[in-house]
Structures are given as structure tokens and as C-alpha cells.
Residue frames as a rotation matrix with the C-alpha (Angstrom) as fourth column:
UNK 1
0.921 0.389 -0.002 -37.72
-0.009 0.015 -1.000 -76.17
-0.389 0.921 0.017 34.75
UNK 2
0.440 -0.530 0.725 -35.01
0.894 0.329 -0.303 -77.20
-0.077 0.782 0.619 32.06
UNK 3
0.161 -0.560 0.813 -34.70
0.690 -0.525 -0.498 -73.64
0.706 0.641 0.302 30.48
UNK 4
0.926 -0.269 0.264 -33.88
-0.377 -0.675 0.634 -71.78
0.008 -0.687 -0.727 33.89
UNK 5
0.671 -0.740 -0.035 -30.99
0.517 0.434 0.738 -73.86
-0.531 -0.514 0.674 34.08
UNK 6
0.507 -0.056 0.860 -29.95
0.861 -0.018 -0.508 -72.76
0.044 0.998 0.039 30.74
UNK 7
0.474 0.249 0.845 -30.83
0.481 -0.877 -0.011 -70.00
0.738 0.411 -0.535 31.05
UNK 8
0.946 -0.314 -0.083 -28.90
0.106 0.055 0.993 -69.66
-0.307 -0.948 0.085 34.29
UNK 9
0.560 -0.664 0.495 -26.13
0.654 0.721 0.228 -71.09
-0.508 0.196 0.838 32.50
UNK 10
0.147 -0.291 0.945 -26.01
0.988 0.000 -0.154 -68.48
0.045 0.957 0.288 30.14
UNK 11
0.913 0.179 0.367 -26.57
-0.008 -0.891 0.454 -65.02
0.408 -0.418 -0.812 31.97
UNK 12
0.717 -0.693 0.079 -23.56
-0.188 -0.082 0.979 -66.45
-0.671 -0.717 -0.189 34.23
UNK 13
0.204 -0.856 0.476 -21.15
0.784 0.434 0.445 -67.34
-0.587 0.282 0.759 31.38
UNK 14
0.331 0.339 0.881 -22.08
0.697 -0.717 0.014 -63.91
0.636 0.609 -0.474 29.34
UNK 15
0.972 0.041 0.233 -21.30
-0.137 -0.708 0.693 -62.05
0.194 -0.705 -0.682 32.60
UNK 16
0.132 -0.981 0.145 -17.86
0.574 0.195 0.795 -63.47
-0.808 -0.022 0.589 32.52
UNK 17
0.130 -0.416 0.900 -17.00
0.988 0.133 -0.081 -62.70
-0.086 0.899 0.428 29.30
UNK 18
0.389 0.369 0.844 -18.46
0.521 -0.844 0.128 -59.29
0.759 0.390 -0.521 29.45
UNK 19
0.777 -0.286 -0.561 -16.50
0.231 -0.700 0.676 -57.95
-0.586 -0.655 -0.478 33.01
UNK 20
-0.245 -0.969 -0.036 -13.41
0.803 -0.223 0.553 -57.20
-0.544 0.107 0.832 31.20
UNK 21
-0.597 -0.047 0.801 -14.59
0.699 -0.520 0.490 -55.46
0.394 0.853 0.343 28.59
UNK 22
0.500 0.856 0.133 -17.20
0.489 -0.405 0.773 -53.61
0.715 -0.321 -0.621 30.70
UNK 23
0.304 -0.663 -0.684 -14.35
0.558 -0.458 0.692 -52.62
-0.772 -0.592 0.231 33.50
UNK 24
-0.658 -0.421 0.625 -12.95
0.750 -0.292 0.594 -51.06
-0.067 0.859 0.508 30.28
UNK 25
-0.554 0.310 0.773 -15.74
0.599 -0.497 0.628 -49.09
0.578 0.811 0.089 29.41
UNK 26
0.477 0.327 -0.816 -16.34
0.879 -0.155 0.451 -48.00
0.021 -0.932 -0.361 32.87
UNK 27
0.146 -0.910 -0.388 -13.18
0.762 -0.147 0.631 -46.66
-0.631 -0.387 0.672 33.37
UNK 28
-0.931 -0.203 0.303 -12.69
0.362 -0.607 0.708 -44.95
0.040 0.769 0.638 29.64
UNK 29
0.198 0.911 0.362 -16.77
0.764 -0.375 0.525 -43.83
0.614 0.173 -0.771 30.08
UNK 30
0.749 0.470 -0.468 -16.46
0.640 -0.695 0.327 -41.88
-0.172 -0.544 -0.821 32.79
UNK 31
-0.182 -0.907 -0.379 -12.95
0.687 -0.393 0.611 -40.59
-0.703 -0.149 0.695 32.07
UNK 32
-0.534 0.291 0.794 -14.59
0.841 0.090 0.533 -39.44
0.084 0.953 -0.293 28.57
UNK 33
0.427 0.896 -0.121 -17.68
0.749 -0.276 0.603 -37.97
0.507 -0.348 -0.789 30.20
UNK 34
0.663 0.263 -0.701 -15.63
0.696 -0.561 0.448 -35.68
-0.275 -0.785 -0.555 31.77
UNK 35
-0.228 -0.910 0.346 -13.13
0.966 -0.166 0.200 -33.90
-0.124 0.380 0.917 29.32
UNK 36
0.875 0.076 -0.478 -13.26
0.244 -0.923 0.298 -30.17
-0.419 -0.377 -0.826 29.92
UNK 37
0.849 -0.482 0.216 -10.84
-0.094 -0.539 -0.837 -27.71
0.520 0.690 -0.503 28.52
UNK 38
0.222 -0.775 0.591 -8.56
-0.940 -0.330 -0.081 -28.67
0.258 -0.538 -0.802 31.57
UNK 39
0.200 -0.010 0.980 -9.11
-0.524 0.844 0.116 -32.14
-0.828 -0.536 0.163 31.70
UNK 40
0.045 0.144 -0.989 -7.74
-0.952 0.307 0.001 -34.55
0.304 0.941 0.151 28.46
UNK 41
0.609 0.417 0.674 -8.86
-0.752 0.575 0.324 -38.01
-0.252 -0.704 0.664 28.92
UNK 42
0.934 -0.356 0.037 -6.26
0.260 0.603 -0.754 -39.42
0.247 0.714 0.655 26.37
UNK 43
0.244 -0.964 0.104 -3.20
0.697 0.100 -0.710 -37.51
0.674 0.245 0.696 26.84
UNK 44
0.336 -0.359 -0.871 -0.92
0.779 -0.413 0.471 -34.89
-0.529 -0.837 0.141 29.50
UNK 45
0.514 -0.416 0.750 -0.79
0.522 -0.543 -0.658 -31.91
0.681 0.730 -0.062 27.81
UNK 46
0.204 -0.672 -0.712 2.23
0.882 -0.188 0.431 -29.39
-0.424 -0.716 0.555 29.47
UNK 47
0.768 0.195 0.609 2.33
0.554 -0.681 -0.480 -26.16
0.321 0.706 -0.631 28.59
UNK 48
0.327 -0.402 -0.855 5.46
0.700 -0.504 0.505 -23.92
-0.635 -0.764 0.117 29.51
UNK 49
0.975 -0.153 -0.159 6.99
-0.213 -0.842 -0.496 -20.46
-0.058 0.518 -0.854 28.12
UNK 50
0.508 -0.859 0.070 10.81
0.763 0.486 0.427 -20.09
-0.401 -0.163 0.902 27.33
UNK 51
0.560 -0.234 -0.795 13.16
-0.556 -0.817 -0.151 -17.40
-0.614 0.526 -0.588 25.57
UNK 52
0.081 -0.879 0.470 15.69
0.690 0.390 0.610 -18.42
-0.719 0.275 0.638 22.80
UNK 53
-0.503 -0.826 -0.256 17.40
0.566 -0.538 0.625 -16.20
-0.653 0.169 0.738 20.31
UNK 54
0.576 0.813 -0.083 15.22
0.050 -0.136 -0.989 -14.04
-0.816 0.566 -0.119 18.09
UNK 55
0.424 -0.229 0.876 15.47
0.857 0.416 -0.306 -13.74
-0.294 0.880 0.373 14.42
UNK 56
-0.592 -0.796 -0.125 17.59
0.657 -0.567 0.497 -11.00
-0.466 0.212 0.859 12.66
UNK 57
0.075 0.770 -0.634 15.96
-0.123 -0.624 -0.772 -8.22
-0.990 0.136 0.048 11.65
UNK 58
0.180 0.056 -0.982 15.37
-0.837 -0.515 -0.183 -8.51
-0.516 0.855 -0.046 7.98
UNK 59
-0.880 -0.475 -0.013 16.24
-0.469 0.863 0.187 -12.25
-0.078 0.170 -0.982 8.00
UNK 60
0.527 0.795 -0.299 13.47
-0.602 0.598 0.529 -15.17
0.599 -0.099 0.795 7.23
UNK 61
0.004 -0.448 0.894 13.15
-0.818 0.513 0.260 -17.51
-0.575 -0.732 -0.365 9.36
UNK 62
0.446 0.030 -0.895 14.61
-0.763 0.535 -0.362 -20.71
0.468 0.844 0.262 7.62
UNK 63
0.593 0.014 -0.805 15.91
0.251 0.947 0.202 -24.42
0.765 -0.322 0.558 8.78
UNK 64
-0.475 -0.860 -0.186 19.17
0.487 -0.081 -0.870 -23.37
0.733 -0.503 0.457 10.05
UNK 65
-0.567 0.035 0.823 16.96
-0.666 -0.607 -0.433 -20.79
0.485 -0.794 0.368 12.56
UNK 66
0.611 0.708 -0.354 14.62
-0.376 0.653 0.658 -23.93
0.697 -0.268 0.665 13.12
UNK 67
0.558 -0.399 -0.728 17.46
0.308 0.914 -0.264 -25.60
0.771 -0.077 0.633 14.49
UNK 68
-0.650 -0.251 0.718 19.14
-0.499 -0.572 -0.651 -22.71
0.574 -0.781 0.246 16.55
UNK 69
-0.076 0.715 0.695 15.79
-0.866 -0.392 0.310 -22.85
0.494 -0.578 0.649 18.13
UNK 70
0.876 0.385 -0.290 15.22
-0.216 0.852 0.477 -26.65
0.431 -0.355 0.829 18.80
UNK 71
-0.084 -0.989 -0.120 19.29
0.400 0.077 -0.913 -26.56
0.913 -0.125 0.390 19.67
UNK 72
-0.674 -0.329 0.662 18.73
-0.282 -0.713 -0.642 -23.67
0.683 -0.619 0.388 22.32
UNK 73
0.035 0.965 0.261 15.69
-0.853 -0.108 0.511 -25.62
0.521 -0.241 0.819 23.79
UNK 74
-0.748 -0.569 0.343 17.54
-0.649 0.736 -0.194 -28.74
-0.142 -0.367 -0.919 24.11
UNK 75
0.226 0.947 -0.229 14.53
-0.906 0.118 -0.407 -30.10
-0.358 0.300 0.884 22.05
UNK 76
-0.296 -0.463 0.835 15.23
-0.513 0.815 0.270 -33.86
-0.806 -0.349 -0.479 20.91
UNK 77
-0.189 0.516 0.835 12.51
0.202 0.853 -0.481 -35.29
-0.961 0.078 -0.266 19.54
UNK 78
-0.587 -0.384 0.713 12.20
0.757 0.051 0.651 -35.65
-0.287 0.922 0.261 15.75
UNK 79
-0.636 0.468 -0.613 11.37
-0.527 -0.844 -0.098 -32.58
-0.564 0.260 0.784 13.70
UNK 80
-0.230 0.362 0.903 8.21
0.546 0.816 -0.189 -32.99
-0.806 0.449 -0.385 11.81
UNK 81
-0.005 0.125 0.992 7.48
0.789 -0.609 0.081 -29.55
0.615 0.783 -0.096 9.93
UNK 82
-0.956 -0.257 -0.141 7.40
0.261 -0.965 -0.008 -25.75
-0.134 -0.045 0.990 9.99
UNK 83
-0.118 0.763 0.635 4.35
0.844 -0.260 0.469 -23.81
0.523 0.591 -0.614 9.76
UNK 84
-0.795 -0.315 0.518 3.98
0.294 -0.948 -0.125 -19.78
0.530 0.053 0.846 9.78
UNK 85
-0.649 0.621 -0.439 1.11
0.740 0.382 -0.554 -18.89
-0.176 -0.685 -0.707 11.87
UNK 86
0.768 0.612 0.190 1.08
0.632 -0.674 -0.382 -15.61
-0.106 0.413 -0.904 10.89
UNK 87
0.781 -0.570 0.256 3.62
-0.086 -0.504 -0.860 -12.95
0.619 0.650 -0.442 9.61
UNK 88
-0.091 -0.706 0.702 5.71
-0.876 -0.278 -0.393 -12.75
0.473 -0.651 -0.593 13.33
UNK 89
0.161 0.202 0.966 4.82
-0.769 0.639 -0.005 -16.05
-0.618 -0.742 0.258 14.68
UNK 90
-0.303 -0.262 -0.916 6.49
-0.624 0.781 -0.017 -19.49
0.720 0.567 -0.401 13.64
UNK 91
0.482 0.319 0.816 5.38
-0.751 0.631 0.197 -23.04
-0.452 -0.708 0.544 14.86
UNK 92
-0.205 -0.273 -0.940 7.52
-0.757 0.653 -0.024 -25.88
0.620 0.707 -0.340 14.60
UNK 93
0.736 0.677 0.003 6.09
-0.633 0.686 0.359 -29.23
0.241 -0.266 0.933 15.08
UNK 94
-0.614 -0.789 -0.029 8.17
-0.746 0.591 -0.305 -32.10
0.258 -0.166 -0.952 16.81
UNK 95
-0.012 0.684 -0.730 7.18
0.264 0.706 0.657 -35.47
0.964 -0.185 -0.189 17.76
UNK 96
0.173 0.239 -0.955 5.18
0.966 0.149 0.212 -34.59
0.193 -0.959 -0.205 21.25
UNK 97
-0.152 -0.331 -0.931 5.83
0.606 -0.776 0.177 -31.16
-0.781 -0.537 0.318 21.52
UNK 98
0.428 0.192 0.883 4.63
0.669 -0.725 -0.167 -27.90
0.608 0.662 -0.439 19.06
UNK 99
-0.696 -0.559 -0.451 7.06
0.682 -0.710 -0.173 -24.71
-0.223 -0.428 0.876 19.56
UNK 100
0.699 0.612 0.371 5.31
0.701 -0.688 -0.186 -21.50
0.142 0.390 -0.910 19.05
UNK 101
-0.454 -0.889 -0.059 8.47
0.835 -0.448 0.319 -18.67
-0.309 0.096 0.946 18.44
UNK 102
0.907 0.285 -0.310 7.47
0.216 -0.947 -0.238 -14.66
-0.362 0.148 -0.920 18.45
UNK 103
0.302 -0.874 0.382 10.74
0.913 0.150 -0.379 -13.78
0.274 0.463 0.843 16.05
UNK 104
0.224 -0.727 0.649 10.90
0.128 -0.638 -0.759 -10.66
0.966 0.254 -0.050 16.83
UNK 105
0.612 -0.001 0.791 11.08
-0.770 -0.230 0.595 -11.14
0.182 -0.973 -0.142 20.65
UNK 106
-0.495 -0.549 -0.674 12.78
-0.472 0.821 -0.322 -14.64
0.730 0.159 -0.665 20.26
UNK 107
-0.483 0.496 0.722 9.71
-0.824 0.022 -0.567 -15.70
-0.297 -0.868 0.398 23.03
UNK 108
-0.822 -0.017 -0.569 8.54
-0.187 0.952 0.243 -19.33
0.538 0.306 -0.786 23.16
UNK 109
0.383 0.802 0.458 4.87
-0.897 0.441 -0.023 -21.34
-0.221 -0.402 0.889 24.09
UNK 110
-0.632 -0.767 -0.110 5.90
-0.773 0.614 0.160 -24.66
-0.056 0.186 -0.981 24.32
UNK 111
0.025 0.939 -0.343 3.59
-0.978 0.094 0.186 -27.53
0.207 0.330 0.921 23.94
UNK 112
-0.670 -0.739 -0.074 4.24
-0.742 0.664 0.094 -31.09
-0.020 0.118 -0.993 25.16
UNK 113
0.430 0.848 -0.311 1.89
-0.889 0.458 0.017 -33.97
0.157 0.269 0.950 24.54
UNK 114
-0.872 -0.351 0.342 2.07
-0.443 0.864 -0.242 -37.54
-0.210 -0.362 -0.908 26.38
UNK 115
0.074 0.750 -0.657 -0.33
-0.169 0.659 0.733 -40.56
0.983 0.057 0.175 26.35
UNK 116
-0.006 0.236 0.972 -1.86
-0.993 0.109 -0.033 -41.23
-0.114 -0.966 0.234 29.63
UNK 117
-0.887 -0.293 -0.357 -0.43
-0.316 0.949 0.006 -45.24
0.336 0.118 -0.934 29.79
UNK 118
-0.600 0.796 0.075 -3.85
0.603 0.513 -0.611 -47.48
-0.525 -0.322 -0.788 30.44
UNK 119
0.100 0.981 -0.167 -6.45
0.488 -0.195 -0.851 -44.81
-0.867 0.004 -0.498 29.79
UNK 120
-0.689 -0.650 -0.320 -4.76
-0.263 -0.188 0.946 -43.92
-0.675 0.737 -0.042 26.40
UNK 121
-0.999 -0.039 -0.030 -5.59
-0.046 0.954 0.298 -47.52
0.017 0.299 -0.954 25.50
UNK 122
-0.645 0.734 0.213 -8.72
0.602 0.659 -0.451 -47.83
-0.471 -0.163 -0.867 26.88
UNK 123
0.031 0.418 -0.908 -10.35
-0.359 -0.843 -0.401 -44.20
-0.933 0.338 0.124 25.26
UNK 124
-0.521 0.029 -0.853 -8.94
-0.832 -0.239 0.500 -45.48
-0.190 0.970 0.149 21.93
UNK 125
-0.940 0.291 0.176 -10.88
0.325 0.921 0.216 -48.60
-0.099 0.261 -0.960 22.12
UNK 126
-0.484 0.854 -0.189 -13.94
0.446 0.055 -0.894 -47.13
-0.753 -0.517 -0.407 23.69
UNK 127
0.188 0.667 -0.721 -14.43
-0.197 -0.694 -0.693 -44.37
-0.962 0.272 0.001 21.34
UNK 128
0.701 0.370 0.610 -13.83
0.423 0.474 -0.773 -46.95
-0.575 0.799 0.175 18.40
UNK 129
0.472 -0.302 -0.828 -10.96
-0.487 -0.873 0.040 -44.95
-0.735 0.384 -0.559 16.79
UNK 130
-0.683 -0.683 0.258 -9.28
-0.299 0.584 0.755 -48.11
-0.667 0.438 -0.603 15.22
UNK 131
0.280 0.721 -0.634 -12.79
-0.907 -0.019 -0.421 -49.09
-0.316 0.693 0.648 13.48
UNK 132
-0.133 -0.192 -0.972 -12.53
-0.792 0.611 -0.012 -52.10
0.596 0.768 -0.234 11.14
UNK 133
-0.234 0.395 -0.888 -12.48
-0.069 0.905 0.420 -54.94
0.970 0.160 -0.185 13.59
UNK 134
-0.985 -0.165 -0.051 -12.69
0.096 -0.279 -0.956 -53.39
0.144 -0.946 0.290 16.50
UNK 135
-0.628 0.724 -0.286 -16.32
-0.771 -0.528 0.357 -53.01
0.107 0.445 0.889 15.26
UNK 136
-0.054 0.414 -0.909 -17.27
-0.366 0.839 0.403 -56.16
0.929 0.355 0.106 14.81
UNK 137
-0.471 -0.319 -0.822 -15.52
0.533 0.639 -0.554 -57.31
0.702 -0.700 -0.131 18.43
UNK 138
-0.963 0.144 0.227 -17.64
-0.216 -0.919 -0.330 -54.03
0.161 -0.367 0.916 19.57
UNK 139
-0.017 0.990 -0.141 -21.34
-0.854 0.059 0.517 -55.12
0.520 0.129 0.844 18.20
UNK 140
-0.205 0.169 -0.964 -20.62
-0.011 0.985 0.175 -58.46
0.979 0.046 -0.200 19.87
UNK 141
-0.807 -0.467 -0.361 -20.32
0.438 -0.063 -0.897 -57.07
0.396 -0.882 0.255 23.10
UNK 142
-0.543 0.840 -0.011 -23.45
-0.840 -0.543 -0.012 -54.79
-0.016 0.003 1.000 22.35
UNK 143
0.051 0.864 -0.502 -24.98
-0.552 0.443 0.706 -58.17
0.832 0.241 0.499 21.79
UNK 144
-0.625 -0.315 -0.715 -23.63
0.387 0.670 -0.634 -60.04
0.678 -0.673 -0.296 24.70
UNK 145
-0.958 0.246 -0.147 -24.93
0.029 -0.430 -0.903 -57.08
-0.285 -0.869 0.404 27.23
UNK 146
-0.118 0.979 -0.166 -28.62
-0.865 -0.019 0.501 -57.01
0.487 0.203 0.849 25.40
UNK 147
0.021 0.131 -0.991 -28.40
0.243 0.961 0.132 -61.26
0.970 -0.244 -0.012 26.28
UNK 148
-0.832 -0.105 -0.545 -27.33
0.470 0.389 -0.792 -60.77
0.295 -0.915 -0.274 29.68
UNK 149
-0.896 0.442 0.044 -30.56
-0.364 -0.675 -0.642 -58.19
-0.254 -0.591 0.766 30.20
UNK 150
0.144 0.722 -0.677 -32.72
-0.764 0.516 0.388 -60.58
0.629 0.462 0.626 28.90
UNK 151
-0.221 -0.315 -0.923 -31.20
0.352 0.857 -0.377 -63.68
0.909 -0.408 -0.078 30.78
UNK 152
-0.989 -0.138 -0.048 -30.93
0.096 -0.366 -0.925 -61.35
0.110 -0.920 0.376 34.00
UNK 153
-0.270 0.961 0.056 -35.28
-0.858 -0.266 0.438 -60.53
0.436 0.070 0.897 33.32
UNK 154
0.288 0.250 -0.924 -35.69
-0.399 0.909 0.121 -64.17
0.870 0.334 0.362 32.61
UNK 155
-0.468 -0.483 -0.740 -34.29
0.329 0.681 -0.654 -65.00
0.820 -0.550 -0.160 36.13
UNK 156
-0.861 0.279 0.425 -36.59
-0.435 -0.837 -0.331 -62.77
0.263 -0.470 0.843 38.28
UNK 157
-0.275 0.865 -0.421 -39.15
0.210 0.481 0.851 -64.79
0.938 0.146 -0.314 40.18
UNK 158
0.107 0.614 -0.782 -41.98
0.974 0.092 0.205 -64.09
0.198 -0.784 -0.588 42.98
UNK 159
0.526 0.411 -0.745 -41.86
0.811 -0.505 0.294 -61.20
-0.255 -0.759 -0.599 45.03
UNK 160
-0.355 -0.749 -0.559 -38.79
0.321 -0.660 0.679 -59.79
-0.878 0.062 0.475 43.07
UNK 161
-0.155 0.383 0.911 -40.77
0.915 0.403 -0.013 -59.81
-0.372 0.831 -0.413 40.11
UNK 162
0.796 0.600 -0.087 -42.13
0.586 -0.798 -0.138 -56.31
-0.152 0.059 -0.987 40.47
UNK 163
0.616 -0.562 -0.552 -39.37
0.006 -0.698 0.716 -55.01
-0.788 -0.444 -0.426 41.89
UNK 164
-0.296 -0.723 0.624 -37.61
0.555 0.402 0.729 -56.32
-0.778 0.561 0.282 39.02
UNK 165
-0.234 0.522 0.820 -39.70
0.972 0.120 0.201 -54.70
0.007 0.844 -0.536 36.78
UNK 166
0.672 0.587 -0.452 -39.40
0.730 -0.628 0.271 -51.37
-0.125 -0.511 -0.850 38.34
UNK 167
0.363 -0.671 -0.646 -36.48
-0.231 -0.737 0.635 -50.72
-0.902 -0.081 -0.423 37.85
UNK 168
-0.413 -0.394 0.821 -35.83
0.867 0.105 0.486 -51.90
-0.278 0.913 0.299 34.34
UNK 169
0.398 0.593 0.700 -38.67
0.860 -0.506 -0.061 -49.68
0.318 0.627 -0.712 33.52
UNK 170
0.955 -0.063 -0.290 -36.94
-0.029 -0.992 0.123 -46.53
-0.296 -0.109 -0.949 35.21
UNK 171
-0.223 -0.958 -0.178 -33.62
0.053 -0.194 0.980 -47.52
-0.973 0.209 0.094 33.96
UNK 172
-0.485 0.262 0.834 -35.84
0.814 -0.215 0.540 -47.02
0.321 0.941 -0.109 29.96
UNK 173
0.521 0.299 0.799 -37.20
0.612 -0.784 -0.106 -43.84
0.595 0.545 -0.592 30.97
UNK 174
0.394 -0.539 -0.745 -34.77
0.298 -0.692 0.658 -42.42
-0.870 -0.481 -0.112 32.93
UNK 175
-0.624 -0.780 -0.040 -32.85
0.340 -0.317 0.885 -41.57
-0.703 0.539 0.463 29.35
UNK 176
-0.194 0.686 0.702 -36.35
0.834 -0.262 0.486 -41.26
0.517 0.679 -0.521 27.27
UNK 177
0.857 0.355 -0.373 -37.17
0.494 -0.771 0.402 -38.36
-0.145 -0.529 -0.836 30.20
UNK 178
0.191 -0.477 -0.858 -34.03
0.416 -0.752 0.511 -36.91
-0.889 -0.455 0.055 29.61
UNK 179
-0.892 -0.422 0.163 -34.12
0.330 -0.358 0.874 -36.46
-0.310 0.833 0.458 26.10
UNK 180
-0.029 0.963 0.266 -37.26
0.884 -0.100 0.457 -35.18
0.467 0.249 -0.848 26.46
UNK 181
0.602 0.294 -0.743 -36.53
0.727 -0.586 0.357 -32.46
-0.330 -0.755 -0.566 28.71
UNK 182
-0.016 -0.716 -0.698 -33.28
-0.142 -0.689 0.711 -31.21
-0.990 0.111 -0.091 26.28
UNK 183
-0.890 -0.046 0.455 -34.77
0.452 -0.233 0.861 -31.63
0.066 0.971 0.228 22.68
């Protein structure tokens, strides 16, 4: 028949298109699926302690002690702001890196923040963070993979037939049984 060929035609050119973007969402799915208070799927967070100079008794802390501090840390990266935490505790914010300072001890939580290079990238697609046309280049893909499971049905003949049909139908209630068992 005519429309197997087609239909042939089309399941295999859809399946191109769609490995890239599917290796993608492999990769950033499972990385996702597994973020845990120790695990960030986006970025290296580093945590370390330090001492630098505490504040004078009776003194606020103001720029010039910001700087001591980011001076005595051998901190670089551009300052972005100040922000009390609470009467004895200052945080100052750099690019990548939040200080936390105990003034009257002159004790330090450091904070550093990297992007993980690749899976950065691929998280901020997956989980859509850019919106606007990423949307659009999203639903197409949502339509591409509906086609290919429809093309891929539509190619199932004789003896695989069932089998075909067996497992589509547990791969629709394998998720209807699980949201049945946790709402």
C-alpha cells in the first residue's frame, strides 16, 4: 500500500529530527529527576569557611569594611550588594560567590556558584526557563513525538500487532496507575 510508504517516510524523517532534541531531554530529564539537597543539576555549588578581620567594636559595618573583607579573601569578582542578615551577621553578594561575615568573630561561610558547562544549557532549555520562543520550538517537538507514536502504531503488522499493542497500553497505564496510587 501507498500510505505505508508514506507513512514509513515520515516516522523515519520525524525520528531524525527528534534525536537531538530528545538526547537533550534525556540527559537534562534524568539529571533533573534527581536534584536532592546534595545534588544541583544546573550548577557546582562550593561551600568553604575562612577567618578575616572582625569589625571594631562599636563600628558599623560599612563599604570600606566590605572591602577589607573581599581584599583579605582575595575575592575578585564584581561586588553586587550588601545585605544584613541579622544584627551580627553581614552577607555580601559577588558575582558567583555570597560571603556570610560573623563581625564580631570576623568568621566567614563562603559560597561559590559555577554552571555545570553542557548540563547548564541543557536544564535551561528543558525546564523552559527562556519561554517566549523556546515555547513554540518546544510544542513542535511535543508534536513531532505524538506523530512519531502514531507513525510508529501505524507500522505494526501481523504477529507484532498485539505485542505492539501491549505495550503501548502499559506504557498509558503505567503513569494513570501511578497517579492513582499517590492522589
Amino acid at each position: 500500500m501507498r500510505w505505508r510508504k508514506w507513512n514509513f517516510i515520515l516516522h523515519r524523517d520525524i525520528g531524525y529530527l527528534c534525536i537531538g532534541l530528545t538526547l537533550i531531554y534525556a540527559i537534562s530529564g534524568v539529571a533533573v529527576n534527581h536534584t536532592s539537597h546534595s545534588f544541583n543539576p544546573s550548577y557546582t555549588i562550593e561551600k568553604s569557611a575562612a577567618t578575616v578581620s572582625k569589625l571594631e567594636d562599636g563600628k558599623q559595618p560599612d563599604r570600606e569594611y566590605v572591602n577589607q573583607v573581599l581584599a583579605e579573601l582575595g575575592e575578585t569578582g564584581t561586588f553586587k550588594n550588601v545585605a544584613m542578615l541579622n544584627p551580627s551577621t553581614m552577607r555580601i553578594f559577588v558575582e558567583g560567590n555570597s560571603i556570610d561575615v560573623t563581625l564580631a568573630t570576623g568568621a566567614v561561610i563562603q559560597e561559590k556558584i559555577a554552571r555545570k558547562p553542557g548540563l547548564f544549557e541543557m536544564n535551561y532549555l528543558h525546564l523552559n526557563k527562556h519561554k517566549k520562543t523556546w515555547t513554540l520550538i518546544a510544542d513542535i517537538y511535543a508534536i513531532a513525538l505524538g506523530l512519531l507514536a502514531v507513525t510508529g502504531l501505524l507500522m505494526i503488522r501481523g504477529k507484532n500487532k498485539l505485542r505492539g499493542i501491549l505495550l503501548t497500553s502499559a506504557g498509558i497505564a503505567l503513569p494513570l496507575l501511578f497517579l492513582f496510587a499517590v492522589l
